[in-house]
PDB file of N, CA, C and O in Angstrom:
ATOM      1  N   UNK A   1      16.468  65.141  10.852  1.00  0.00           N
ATOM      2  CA  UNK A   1      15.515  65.192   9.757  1.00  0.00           C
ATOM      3  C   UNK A   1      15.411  63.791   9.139  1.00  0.00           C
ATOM      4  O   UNK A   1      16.437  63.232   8.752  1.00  0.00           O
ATOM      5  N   UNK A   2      14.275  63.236   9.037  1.00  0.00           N
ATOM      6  CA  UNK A   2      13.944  62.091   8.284  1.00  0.00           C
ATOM      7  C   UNK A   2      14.002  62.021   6.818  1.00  0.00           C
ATOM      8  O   UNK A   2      13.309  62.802   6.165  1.00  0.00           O
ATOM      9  N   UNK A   3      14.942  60.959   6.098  1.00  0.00           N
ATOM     10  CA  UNK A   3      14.751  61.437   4.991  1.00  0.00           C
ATOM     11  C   UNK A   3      13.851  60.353   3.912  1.00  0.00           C
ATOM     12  O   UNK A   3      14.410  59.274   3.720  1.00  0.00           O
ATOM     13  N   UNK A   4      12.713  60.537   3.312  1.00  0.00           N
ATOM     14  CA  UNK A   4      11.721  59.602   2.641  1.00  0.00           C
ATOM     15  C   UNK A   4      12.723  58.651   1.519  1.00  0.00           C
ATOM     16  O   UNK A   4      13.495  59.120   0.683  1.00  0.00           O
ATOM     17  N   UNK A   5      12.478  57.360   1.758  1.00  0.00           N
ATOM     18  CA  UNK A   5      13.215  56.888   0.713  1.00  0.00           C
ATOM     19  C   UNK A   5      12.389  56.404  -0.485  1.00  0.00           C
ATOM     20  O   UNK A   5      11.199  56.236  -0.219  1.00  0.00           O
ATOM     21  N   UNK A   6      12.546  56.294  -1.019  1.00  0.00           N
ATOM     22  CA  UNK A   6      11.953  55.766  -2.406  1.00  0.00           C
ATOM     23  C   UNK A   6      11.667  54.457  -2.903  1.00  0.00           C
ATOM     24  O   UNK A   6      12.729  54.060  -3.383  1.00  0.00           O
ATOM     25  N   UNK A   7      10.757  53.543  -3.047  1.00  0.00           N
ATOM     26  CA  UNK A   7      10.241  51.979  -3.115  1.00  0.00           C
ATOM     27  C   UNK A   7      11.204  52.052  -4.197  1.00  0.00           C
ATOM     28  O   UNK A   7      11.965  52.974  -4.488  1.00  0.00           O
ATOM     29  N   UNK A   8      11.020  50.785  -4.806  1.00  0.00           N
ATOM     30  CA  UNK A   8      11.654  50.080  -6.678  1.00  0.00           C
ATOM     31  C   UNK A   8      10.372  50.661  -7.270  1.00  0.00           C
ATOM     32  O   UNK A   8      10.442  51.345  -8.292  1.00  0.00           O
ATOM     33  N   UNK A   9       9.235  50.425  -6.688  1.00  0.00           N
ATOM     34  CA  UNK A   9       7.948  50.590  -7.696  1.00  0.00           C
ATOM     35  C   UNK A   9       7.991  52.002  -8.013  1.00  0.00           C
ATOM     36  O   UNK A   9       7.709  52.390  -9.147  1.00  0.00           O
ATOM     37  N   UNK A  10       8.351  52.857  -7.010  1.00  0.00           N
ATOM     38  CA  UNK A  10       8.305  54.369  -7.571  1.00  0.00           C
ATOM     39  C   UNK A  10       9.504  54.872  -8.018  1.00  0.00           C
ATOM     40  O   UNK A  10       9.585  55.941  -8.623  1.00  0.00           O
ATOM     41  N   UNK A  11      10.097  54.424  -7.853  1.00  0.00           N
ATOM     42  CA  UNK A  11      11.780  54.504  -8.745  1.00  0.00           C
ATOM     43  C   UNK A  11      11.694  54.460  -9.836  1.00  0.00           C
ATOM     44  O   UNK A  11      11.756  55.390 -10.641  1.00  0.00           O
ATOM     45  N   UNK A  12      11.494  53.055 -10.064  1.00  0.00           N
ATOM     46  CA  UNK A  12      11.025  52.527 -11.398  1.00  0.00           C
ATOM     47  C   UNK A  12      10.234  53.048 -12.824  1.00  0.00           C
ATOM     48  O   UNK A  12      10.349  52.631 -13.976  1.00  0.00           O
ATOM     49  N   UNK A  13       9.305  54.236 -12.200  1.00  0.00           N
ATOM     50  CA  UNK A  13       8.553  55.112 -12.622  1.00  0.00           C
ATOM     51  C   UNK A  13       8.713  56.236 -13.367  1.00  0.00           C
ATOM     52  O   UNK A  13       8.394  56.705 -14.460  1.00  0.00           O
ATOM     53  N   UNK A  14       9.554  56.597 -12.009  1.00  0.00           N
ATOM     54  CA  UNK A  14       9.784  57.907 -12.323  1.00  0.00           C
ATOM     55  C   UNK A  14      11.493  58.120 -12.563  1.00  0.00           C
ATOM     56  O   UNK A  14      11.970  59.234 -12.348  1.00  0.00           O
ATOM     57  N   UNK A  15      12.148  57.276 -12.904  1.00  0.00           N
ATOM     58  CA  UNK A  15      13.834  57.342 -13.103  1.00  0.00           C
ATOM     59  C   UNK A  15      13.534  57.601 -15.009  1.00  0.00           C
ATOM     60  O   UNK A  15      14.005  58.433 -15.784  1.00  0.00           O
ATOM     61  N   UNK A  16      12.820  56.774 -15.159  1.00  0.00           N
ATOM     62  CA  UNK A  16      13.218  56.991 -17.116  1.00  0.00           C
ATOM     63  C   UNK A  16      12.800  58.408 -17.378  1.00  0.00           C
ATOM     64  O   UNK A  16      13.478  59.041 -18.188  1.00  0.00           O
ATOM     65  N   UNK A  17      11.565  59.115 -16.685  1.00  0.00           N
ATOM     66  CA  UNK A  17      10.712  60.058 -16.776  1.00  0.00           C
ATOM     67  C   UNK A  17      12.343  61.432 -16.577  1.00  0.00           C
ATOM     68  O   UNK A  17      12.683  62.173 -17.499  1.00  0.00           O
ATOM     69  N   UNK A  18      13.022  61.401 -15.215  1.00  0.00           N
ATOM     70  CA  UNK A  18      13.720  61.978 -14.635  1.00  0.00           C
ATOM     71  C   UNK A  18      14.884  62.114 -15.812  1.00  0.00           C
ATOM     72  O   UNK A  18      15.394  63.188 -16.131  1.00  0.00           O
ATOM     73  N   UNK A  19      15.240  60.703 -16.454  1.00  0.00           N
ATOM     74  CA  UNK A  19      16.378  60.785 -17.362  1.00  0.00           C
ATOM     75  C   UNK A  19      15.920  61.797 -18.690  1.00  0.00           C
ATOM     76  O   UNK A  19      16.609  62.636 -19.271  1.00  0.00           O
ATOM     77  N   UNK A  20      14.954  61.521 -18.860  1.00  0.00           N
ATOM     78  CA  UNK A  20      14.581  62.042 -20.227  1.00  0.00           C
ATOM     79  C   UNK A  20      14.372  63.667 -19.841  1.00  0.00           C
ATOM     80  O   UNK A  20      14.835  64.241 -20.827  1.00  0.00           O
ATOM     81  N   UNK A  21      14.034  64.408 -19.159  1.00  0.00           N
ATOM     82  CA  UNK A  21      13.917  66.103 -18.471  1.00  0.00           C
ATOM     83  C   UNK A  21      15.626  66.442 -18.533  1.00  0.00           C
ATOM     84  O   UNK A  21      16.066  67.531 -18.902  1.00  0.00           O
ATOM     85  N   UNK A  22      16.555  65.181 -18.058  1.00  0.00           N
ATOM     86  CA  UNK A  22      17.828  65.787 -17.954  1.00  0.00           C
ATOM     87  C   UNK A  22      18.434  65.345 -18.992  1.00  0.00           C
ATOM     88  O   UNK A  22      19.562  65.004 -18.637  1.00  0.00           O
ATOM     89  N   UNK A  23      18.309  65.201 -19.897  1.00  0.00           N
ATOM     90  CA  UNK A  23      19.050  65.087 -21.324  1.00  0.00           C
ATOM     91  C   UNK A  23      19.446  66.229 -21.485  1.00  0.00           C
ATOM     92  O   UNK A  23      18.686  67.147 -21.179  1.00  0.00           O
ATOM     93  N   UNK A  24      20.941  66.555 -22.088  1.00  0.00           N
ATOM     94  CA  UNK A  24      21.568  67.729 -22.622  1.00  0.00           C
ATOM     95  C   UNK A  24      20.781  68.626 -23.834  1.00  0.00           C
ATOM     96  O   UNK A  24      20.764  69.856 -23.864  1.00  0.00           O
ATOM     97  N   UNK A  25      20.185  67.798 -24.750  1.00  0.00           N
ATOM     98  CA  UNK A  25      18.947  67.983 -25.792  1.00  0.00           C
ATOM     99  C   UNK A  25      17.748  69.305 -25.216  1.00  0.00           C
ATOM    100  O   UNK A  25      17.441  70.426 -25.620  1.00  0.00           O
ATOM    101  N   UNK A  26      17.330  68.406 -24.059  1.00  0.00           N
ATOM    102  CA  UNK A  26      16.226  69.207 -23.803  1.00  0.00           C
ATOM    103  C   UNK A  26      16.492  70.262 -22.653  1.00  0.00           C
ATOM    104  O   UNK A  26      15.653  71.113 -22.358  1.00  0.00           O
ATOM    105  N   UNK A  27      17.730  70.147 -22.021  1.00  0.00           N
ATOM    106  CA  UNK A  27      18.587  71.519 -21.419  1.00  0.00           C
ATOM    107  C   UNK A  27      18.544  72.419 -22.262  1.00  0.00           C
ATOM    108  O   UNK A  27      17.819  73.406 -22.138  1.00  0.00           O
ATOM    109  N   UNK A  28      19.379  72.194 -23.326  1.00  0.00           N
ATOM    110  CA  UNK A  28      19.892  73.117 -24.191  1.00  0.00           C
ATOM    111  C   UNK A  28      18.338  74.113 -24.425  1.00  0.00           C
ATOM    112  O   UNK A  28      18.173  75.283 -24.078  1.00  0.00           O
ATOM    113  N   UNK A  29      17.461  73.307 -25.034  1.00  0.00           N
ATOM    114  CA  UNK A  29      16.481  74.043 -25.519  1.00  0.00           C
ATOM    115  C   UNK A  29      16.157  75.110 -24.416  1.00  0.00           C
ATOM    116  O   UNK A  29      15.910  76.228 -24.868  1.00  0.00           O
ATOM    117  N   UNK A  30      16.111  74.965 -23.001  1.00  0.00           N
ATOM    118  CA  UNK A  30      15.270  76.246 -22.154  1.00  0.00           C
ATOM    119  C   UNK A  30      17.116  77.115 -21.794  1.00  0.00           C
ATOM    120  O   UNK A  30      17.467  77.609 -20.722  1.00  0.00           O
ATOM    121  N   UNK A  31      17.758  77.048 -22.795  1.00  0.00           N
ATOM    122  CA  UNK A  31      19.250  78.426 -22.431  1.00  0.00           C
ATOM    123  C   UNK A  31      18.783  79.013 -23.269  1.00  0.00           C
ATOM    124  O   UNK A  31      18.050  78.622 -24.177  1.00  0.00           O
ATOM    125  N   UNK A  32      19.243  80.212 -22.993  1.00  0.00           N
ATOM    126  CA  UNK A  32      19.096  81.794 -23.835  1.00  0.00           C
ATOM    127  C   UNK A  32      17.755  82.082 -24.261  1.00  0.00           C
ATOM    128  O   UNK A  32      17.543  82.492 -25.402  1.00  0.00           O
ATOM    129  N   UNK A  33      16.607  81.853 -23.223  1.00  0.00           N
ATOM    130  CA  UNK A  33      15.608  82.326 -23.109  1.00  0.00           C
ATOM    131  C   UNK A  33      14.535  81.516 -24.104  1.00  0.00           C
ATOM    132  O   UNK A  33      13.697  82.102 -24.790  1.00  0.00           O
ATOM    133  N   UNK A  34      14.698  80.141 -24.064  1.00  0.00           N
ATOM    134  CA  UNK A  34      14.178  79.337 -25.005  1.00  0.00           C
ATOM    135  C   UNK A  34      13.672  78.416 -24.037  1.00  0.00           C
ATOM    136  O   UNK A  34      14.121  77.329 -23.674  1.00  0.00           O
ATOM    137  N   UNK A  35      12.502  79.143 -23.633  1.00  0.00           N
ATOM    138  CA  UNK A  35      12.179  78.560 -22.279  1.00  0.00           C
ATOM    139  C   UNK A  35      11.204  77.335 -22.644  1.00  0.00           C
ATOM    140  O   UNK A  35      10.787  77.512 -23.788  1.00  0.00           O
ATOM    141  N   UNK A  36      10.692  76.149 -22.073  1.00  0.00           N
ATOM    142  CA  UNK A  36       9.567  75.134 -21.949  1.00  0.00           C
ATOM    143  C   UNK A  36       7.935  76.064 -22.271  1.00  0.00           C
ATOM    144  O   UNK A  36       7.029  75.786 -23.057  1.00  0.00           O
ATOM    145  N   UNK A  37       8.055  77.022 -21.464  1.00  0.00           N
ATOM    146  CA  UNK A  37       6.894  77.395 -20.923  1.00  0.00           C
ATOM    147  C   UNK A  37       6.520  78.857 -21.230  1.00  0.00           C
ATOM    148  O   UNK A  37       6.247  79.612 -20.297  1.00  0.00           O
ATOM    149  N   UNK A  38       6.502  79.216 -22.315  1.00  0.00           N
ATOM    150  CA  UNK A  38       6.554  80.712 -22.633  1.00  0.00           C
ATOM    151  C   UNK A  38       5.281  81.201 -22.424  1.00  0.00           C
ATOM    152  O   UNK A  38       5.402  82.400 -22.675  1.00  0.00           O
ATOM    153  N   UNK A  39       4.373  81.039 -22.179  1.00  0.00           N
ATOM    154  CA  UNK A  39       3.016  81.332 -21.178  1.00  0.00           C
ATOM    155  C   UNK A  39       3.205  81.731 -19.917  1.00  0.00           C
ATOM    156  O   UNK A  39       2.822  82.806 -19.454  1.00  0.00           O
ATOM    157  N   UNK A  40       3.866  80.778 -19.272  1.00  0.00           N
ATOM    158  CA  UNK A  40       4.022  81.099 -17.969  1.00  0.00           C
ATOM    159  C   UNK A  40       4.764  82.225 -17.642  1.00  0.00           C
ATOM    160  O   UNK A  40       4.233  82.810 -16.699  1.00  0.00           O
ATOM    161  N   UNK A  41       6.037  82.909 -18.138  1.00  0.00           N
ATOM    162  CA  UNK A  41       6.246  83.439 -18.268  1.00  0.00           C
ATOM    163  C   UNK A  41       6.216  84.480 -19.035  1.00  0.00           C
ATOM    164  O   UNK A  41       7.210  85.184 -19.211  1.00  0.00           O
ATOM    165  N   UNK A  42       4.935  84.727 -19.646  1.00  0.00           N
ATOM    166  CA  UNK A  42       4.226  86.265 -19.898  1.00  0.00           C
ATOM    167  C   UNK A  42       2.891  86.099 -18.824  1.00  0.00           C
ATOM    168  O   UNK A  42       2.446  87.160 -18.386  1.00  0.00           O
ATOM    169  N   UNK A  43       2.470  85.289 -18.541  1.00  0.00           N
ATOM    170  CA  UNK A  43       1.126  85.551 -16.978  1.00  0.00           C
ATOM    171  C   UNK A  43       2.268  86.099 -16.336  1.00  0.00           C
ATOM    172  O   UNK A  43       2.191  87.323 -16.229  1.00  0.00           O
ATOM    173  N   UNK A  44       3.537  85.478 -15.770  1.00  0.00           N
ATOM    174  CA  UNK A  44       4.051  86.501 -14.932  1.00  0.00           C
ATOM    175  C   UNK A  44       4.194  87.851 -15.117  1.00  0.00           C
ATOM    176  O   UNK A  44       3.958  88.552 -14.133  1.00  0.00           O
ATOM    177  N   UNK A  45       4.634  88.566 -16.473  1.00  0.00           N
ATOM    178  CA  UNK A  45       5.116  89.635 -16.574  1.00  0.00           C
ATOM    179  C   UNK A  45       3.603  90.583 -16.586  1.00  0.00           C
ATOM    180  O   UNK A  45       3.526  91.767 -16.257  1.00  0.00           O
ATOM    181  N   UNK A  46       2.585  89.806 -17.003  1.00  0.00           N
ATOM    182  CA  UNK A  46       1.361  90.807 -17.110  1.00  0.00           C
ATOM    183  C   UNK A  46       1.014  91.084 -15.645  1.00  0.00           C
ATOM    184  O   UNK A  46       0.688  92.250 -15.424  1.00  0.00           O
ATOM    185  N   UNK A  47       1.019  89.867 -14.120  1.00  0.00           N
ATOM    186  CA  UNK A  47       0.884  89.861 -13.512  1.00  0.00           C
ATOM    187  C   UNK A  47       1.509  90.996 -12.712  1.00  0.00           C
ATOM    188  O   UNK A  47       0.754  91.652 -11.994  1.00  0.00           O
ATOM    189  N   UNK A  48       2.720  91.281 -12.752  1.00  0.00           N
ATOM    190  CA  UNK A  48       3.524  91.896 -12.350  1.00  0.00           C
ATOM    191  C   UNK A  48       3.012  93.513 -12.601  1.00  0.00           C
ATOM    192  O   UNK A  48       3.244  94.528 -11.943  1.00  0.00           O
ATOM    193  N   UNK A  49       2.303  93.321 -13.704  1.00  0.00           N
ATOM    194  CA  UNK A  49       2.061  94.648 -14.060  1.00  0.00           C
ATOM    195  C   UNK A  49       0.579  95.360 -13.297  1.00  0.00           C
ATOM    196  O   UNK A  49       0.230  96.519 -13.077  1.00  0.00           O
ATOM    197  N   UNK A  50       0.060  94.232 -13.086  1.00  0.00           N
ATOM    198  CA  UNK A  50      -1.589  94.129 -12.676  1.00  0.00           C
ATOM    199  C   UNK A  50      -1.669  93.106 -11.593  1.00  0.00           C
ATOM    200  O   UNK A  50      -2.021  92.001 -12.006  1.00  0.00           O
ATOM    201  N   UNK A  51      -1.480  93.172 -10.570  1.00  0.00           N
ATOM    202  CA  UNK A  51      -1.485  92.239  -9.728  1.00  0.00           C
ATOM    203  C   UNK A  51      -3.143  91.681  -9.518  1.00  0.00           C
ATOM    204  O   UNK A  51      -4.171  92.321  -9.743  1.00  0.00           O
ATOM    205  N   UNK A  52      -3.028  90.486  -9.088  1.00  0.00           N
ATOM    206  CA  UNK A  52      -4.698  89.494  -8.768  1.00  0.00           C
ATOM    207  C   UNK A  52      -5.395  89.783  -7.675  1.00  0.00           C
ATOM    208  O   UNK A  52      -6.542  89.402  -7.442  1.00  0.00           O
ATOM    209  N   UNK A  53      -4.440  90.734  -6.712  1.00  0.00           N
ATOM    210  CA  UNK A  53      -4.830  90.897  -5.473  1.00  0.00           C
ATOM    211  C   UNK A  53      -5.951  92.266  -5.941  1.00  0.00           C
ATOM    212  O   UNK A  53      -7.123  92.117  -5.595  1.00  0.00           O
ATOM    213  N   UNK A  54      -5.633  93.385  -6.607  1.00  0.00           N
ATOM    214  CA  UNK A  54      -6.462  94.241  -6.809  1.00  0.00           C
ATOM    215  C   UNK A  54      -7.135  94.290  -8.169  1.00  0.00           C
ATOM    216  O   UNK A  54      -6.739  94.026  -9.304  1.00  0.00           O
ATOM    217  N   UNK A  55      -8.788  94.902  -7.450  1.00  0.00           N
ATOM    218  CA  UNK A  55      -9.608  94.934  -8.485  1.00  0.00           C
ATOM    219  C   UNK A  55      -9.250  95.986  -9.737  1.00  0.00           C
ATOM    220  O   UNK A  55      -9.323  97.172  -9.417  1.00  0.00           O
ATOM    221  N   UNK A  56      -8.990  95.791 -10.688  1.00  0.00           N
ATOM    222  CA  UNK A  56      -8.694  96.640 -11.994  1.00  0.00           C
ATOM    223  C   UNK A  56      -9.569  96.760 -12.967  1.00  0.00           C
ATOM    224  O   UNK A  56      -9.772  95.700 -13.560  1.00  0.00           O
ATOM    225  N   UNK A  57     -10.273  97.846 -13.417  1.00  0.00           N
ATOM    226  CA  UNK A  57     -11.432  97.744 -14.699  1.00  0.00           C
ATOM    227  C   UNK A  57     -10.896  97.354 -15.696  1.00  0.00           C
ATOM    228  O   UNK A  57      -9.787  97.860 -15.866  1.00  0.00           O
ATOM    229  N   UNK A  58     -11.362  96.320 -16.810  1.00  0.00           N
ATOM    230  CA  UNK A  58     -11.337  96.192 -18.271  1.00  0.00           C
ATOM    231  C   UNK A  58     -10.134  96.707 -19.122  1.00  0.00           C
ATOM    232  O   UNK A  58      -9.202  96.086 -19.632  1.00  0.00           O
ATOM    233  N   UNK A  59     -10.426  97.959 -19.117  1.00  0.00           N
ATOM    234  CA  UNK A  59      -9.379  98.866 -19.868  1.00  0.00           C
ATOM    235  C   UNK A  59      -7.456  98.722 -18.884  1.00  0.00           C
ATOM    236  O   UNK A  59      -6.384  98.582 -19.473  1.00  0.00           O
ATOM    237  N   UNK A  60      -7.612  98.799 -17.697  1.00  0.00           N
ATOM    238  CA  UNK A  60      -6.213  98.785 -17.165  1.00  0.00           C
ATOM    239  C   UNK A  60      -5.764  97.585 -17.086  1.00  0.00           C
ATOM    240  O   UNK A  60      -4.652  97.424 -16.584  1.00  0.00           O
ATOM    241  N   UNK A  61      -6.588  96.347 -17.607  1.00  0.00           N
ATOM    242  CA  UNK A  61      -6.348  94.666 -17.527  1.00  0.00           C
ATOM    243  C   UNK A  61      -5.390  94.708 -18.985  1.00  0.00           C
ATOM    244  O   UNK A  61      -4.257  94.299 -19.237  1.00  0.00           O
ATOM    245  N   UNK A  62      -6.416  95.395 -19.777  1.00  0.00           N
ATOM    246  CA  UNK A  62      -6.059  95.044 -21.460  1.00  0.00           C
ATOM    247  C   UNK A  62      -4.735  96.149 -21.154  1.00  0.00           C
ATOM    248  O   UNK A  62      -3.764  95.430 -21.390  1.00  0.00           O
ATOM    249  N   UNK A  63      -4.297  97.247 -20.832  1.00  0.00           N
ATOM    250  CA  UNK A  63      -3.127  98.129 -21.007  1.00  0.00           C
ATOM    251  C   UNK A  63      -2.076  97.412 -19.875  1.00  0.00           C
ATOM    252  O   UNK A  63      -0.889  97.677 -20.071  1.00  0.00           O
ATOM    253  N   UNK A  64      -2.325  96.693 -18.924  1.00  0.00           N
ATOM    254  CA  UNK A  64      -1.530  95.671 -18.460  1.00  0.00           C
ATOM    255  C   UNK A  64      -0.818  94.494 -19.602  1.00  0.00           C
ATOM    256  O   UNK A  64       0.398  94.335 -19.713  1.00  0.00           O
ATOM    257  N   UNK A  65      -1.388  94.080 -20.036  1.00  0.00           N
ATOM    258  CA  UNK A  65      -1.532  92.721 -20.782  1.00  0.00           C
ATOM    259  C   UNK A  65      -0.788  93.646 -22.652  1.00  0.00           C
ATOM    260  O   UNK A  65      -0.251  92.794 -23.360  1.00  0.00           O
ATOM    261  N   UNK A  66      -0.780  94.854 -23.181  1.00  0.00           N
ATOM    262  CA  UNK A  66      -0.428  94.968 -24.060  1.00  0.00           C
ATOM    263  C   UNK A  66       1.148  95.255 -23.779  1.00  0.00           C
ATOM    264  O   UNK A  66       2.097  95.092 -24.546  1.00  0.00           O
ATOM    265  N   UNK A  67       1.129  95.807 -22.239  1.00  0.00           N
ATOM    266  CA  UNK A  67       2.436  96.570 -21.969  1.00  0.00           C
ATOM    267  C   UNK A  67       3.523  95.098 -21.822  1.00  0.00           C
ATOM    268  O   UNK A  67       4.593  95.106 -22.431  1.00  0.00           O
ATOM    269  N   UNK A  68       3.181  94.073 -21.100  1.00  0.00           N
ATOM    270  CA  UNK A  68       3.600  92.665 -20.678  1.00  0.00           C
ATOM    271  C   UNK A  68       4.023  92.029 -22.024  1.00  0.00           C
ATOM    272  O   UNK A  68       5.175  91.622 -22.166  1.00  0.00           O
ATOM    273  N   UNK A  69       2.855  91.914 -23.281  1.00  0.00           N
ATOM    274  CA  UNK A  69       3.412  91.348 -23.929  1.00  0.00           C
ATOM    275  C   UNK A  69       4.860  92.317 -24.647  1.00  0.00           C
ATOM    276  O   UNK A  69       6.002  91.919 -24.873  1.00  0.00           O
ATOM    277  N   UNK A  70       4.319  93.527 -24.838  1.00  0.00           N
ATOM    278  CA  UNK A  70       5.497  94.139 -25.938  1.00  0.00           C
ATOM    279  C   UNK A  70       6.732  93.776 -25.204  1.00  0.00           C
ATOM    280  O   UNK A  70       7.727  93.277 -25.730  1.00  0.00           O
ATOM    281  N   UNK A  71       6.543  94.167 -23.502  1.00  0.00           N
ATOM    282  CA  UNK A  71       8.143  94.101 -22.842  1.00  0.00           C
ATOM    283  C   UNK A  71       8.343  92.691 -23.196  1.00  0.00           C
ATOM    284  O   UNK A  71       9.458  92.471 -23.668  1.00  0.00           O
ATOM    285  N   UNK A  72       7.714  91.871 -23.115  1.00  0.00           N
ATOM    286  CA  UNK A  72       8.765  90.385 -23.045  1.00  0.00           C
ATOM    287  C   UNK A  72       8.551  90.056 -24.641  1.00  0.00           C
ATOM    288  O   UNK A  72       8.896  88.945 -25.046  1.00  0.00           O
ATOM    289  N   UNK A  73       8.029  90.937 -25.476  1.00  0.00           N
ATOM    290  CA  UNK A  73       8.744  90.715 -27.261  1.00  0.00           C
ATOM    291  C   UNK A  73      10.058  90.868 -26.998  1.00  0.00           C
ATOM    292  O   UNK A  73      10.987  90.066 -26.910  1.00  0.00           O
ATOM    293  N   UNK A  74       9.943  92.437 -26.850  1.00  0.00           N
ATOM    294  CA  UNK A  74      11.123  93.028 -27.035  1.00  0.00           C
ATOM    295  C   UNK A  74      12.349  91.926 -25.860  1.00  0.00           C
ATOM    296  O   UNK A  74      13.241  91.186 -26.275  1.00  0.00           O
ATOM    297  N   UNK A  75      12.133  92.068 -25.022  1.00  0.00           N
ATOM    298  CA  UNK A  75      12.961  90.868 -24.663  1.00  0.00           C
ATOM    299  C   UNK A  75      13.617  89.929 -25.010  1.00  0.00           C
ATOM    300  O   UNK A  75      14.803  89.631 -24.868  1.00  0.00           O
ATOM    301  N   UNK A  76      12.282  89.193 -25.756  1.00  0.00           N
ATOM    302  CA  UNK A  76      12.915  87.880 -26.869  1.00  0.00           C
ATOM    303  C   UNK A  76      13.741  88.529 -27.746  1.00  0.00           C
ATOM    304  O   UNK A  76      14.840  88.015 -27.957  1.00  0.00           O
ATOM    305  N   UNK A  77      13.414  89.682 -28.375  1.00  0.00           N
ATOM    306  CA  UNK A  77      14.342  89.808 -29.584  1.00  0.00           C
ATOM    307  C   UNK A  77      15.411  90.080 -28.967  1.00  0.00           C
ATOM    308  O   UNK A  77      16.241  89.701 -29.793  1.00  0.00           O
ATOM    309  N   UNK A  78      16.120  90.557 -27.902  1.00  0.00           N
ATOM    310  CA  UNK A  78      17.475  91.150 -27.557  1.00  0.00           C
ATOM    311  C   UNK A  78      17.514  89.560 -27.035  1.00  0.00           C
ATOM    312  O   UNK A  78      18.699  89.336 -26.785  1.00  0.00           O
ATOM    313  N   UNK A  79      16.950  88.710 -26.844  1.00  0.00           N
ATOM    314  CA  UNK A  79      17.497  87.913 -26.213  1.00  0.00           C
ATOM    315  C   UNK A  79      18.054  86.764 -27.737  1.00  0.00           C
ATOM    316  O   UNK A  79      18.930  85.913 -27.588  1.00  0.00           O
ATOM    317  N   UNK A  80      17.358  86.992 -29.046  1.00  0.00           N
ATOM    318  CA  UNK A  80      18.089  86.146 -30.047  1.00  0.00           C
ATOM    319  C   UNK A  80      19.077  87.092 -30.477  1.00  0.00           C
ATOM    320  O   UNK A  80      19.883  86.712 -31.327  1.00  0.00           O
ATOM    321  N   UNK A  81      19.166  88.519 -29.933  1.00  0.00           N
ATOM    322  CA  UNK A  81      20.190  89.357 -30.987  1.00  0.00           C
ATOM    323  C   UNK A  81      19.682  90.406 -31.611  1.00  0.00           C
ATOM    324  O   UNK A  81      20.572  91.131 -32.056  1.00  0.00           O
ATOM    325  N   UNK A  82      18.666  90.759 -31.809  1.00  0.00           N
ATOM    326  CA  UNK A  82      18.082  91.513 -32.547  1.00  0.00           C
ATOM    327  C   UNK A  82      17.903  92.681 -31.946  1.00  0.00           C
ATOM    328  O   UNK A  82      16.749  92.917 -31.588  1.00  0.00           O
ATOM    329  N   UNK A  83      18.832  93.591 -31.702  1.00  0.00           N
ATOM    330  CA  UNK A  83      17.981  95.364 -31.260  1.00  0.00           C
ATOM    331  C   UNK A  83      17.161  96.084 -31.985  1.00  0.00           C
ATOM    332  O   UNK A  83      16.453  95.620 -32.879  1.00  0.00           O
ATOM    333  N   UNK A  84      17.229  97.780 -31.495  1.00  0.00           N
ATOM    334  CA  UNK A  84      16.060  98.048 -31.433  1.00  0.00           C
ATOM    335  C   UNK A  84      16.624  99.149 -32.770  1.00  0.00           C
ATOM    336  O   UNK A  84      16.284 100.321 -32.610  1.00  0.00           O
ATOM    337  N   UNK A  85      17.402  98.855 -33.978  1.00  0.00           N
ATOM    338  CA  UNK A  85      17.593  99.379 -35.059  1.00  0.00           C
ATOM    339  C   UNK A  85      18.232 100.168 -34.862  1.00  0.00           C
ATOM    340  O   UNK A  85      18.412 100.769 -35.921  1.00  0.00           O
ATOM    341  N   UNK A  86      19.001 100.813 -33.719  1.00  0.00           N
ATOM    342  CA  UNK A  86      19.603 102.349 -33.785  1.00  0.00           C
ATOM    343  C   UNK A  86      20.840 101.665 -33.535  1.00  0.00           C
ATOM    344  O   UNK A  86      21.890 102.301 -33.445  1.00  0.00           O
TER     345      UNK A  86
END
């Protein structure tokens, strides 16, 4: 297997870029569900519910998309601590 090596010019570039993603700072922030991207991960969960491959009317898009968000509320909250009062 060949392995691509990397110029100075693109090193150069992309090493400060690379340092700054791996800072302990901005680790910390995406543990315990304190993710970068909290979009992306509710398109997944609605997706999951309603897949892109099949056609779905209006009404089973929106009961996809209400069911996706509540599950990944409720998620977040067990995920800071917070149950479900009982």
């Amino acid at each position: 297997m060949m392995k691509a090596k990397l110029t100075v010019d693109v090193l150069s570039k992309i090493l400060p870029m690379y340092r700054r993603l791996a800072t302990n700072e901005l680790l910390a922030r995406c543990m315990f569900g304190k993710i970068q991207n909290t979009n992306e991960s509710l398109h997944s969960a609605i997706w999951k519910n309603c897949t892109k491959e099949t056609f779905v009317s209006k009404n089973i898009l929106k009961m996809a998309v209400i069911t996706a968000i509540s599950d990944f509320s409720f998620g977040r909250l067990n995920t800071l601590g917070y149950g479900t009062g009982r």
